[in-house]
C-alpha positions, 0 to 999 in steps of 0.5 A, spaced: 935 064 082 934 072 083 938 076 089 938 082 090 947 083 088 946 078 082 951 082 077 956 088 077 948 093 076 945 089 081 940 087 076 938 080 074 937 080 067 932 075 063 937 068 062 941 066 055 935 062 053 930 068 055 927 066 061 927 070 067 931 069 073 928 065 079 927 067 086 929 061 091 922 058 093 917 062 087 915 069 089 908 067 091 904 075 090 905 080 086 904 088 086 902 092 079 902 099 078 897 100 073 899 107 067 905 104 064 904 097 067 898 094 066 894 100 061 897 104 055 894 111 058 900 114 056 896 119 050 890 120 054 894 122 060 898 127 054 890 130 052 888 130 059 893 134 062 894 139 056 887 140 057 888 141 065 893 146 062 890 150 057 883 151 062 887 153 068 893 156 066 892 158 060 896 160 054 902 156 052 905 148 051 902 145 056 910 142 060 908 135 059 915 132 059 916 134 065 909 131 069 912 124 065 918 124 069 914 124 075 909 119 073 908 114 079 907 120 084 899 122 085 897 127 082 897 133 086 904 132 088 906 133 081 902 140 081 906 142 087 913 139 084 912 142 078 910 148 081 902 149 078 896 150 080 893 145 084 886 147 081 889 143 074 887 136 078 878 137 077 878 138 069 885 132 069 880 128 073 875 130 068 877 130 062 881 122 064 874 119 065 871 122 059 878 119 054 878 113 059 875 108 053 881 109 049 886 106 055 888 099 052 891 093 056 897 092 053 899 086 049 900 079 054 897 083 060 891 079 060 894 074 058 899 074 064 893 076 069 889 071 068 896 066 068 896 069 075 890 068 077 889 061 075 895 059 079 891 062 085 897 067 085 895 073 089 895 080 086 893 087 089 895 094 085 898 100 088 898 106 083 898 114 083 891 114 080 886 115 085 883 109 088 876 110 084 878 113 078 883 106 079 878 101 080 873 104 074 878 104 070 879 096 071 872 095 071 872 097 064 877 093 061 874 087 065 880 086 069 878 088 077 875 082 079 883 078 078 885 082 083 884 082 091 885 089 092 886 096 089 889 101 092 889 109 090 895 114 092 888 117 095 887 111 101 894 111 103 899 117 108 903 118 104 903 115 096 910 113 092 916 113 092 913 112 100 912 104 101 906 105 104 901 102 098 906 096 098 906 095 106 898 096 105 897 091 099 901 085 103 897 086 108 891 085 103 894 079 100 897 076 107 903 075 104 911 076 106 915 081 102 920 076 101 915 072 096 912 078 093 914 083 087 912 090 086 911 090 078 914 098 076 915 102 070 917 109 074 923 110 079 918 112 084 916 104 083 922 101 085 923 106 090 916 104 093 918 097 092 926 097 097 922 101 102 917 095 103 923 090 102 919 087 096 922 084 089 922 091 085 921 089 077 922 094 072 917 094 067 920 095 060 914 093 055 911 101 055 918 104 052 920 108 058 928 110 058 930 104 062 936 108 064 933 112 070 930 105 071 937 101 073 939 108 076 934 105 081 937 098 082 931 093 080 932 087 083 929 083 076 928 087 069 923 084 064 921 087 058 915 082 055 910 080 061 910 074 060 917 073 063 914 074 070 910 068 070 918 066 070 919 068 077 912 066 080 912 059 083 908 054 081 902 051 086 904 044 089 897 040 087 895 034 091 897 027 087 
């Protein structure tokens, strides 16, 4: 069983015998980010911002350090963070959906989804990109039909860390929050996650730094995608 005290961090690790830890009852919906989560984009997004950079700024390395530490966040939002020129977003657009067909599924995630799917599991994303460039990307790989919603930080108030995607994607799938998990690889994730008083998992498999990660106090932590089927209850079937 998975609560939200369940060791000294106040995170659930998988269990001796590899398995994840279980949600008292079967978590029933789930909420994907999509970069870093669902899609390695990480090289397109380095090409792309570079690109941005060298056109609108000009000369020099273009900081993309430091725009990774904010991934998860919509993109103007970083621009006005990192203190750059909002003017950068036009080419980054562009030049991400020219790239897009290098974006891979990471390995076990069509696998997982399709699980999901079968199961009749209920599943939304909530991701930084815009929602366009989001379902574009989506239908591309052949993967936007298993999902009941796919919500952009362009369709929302205020996008992550703010819950706001998270309230509205439970709202889509008609779920409660304490029988659905937000699948995460960035702090702005599980931030987005406790705001909306969901599951927060963070997500390892991309090789992101996981310190920042337990730093935000995910309720579980899975580093193969297949350990979420561990917390997803099994449909009852008639006999």
């Amino acid at each position: 069983m998975l609560d939200r005290h369940s060791d000294d961090d106040g995170v659930a690790e998988p269990t001796a015998d590899g398995a994840a830890p279980r949600v008292e009852g079967g978590l029933r919906a789930v909420v994907f980010d999509l970069d870093g989560v669902l899609v390695d984009s990480f090289e397109v997004m380095r090409e792309a911002f570079s690109l941005a950079y060298a056109e609108v700024v000009g000369v020099g390395e273009a900081p993309f350090a430091e725009y990774n530490r904010h991934l998860g966040r919509y993109f103007p939002d970083i621009m006005r963070i990192m203190g750059l020129p909002p003017e950068m977003e036009e080419p980054f657009v562009r030049e991400s959906r020219r790239l897009a067909s290098r974006v891979q599924v990471f390995p076990g995630i069509a696998e997982l989804l399709e699980s999901l799917h079968r199961r009749k599991v209920p599943m939304a994303v909530a991701t930084g990109k815009a929602g366009d460039r989001a379902r574009a990307l989506l239908a591309g790989l052949g993967l936007l039909d298993l999902f009941e919603v796919v919500i952009g930080s362009d369709e929302v108030p205020r996008p992550k860390p703010a819950p706001d995607m998270v309230r509205l994607a439970l709202s889509a799938l008609g779920a409660s929050a304490g029988q659905t998990v937000m699948v995460g690889d960035a702090v702005t994730d599980l931030h987005s996650a406790h705001g909306a008083g969901v599951y927060a998992a963070a997500a390892l498999w991309a090789g992101v730094d996981p310190e920042p990660l337990l730093g935000a106090r995910p309720d579980v932590v899975l580093r193969h995608p297949a350990e979420l089927l561990e917390l997803v209850a099994t449909p009852v079937t008639a006999g």
